[in-house]
C-alpha positions as CSV (number, residue, x, y, z in Angstrom):
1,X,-0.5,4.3,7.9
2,X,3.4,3.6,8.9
3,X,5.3,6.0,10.5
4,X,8.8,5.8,9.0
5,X,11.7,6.7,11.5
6,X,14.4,8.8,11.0
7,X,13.3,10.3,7.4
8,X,13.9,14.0,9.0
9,X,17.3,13.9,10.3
10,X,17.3,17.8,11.5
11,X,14.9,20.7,11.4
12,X,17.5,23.3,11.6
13,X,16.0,25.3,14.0
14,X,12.2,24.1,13.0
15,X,11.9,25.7,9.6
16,X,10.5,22.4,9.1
17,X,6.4,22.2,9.6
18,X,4.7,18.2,8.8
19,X,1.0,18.8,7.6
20,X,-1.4,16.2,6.5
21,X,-2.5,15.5,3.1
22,X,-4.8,13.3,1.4
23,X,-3.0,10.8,-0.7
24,X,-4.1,11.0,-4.6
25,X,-1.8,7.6,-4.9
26,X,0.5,5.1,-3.2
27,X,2.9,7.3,-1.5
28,X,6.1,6.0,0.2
29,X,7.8,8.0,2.8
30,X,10.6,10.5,1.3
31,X,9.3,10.5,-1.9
32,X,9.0,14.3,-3.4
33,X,5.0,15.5,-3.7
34,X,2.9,18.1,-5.0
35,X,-0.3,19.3,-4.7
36,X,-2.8,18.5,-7.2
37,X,-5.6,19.8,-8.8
38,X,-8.3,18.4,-6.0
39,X,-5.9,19.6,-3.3
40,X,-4.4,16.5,-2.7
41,X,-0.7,15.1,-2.7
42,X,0.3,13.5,-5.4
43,X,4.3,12.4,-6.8
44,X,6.4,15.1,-8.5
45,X,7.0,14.5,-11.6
46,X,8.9,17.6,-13.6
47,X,11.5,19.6,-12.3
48,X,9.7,23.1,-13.2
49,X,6.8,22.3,-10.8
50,X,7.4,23.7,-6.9
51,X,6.9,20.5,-4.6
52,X,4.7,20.9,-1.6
53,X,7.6,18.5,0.4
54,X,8.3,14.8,1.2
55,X,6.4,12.2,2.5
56,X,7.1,11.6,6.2
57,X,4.9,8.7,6.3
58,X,3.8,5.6,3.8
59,X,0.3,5.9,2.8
60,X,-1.9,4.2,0.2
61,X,-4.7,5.9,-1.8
62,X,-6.9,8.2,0.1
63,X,-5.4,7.8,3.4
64,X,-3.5,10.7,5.3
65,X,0.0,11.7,4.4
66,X,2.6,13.6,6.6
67,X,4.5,15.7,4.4
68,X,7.7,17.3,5.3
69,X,7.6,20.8,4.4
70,X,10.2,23.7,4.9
71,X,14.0,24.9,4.0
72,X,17.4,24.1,5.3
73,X,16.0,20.5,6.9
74,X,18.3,17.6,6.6
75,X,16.2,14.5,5.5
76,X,16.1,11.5,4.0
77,X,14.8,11.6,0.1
78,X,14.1,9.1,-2.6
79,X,16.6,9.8,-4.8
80,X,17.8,8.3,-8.1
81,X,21.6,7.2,-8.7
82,X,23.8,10.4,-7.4
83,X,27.0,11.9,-6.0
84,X,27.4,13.6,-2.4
85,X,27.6,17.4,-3.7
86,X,25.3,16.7,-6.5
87,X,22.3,19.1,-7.2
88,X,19.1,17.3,-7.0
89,X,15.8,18.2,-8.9
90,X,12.6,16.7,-9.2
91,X,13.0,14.2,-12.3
92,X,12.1,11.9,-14.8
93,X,11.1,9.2,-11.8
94,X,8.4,10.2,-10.3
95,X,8.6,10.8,-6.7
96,X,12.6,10.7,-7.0
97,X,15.1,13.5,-7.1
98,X,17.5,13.6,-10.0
99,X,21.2,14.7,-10.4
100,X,20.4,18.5,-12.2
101,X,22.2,17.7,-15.6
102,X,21.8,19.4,-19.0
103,X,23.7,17.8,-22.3
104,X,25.6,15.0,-19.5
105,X,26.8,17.9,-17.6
106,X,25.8,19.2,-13.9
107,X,24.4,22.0,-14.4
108,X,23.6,24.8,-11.2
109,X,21.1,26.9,-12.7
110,X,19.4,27.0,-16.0
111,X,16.0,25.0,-16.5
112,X,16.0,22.7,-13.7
113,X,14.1,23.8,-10.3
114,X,16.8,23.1,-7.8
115,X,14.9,21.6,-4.5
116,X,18.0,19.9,-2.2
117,X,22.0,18.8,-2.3
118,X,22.8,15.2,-2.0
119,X,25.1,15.1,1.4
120,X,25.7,11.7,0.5
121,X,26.6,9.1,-2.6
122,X,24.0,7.1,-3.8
123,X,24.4,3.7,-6.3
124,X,21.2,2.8,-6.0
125,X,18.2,4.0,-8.1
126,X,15.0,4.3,-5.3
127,X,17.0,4.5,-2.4
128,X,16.5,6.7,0.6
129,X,19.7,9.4,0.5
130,X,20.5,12.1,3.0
131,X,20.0,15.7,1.4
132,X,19.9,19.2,2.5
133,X,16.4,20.6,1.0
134,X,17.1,24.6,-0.5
């Protein structure tokens, strides 16, 4: 398993716990999981299912995961194409977190599960950004 350094950026105080999970799949490190049906992590894939965190560490099938768990953490998350301000929700890419938008427009409440801010601009689809998990 690789460790990846410098996916949490800041604790804020330790509200931030790391547990380790089996790995139902290939997991890269700040990907957005959930727990699945046998108890192990698995990528998020809707935005109105509660993620158990983000993957501290790399890990392929069946090994252990460290997953990032907790509120008000600065990290490092897979994130699609967004702006720094943007909301972010769990998306249509599995594992990445999505600009909230509704009918092309950002949207701060409504149907999406809101899970972090993007504190920086991302271009690139896949890419680690730095957000502020809520």
């Amino acid at each position: 398993m690789a460790i990846v350094k410098g996916i949490l950026v800041n604790d804020g105080g330790a509200p931030a716990r790391i547990i380790n999970f089996t790995a139902a799949a290939a997991i890269s490190a700040g990907e957005a999981l959930k727990i699945d049906s046998a108890g192990e992590v698995a990528l998020a894939t809707a935005s109105d299912l509660p993620i158990a965190g983000y993957a501290l560490t790399d890990a392929a099938i069946d090994e252990k995961v460290s997953v990032i768990t907790g509120k008000g953490i600065v990290l490092y998350a897979m994130t699609t194409v967004v702006a720094q301000g943007n909301i972010l929700s769990v998306g249509g890419t599995a594992g990445a977190l999505d600009a909230a938008v509704v009918s092309g427009t950002e949207e701060a409440a409504g149907d999406h599960v809101v899970v972090a801010l993007a504190l920086e601009a991302n271009s690139v689809s896949s890419t680690l950004t730095k957000v502020l998990v809520v």
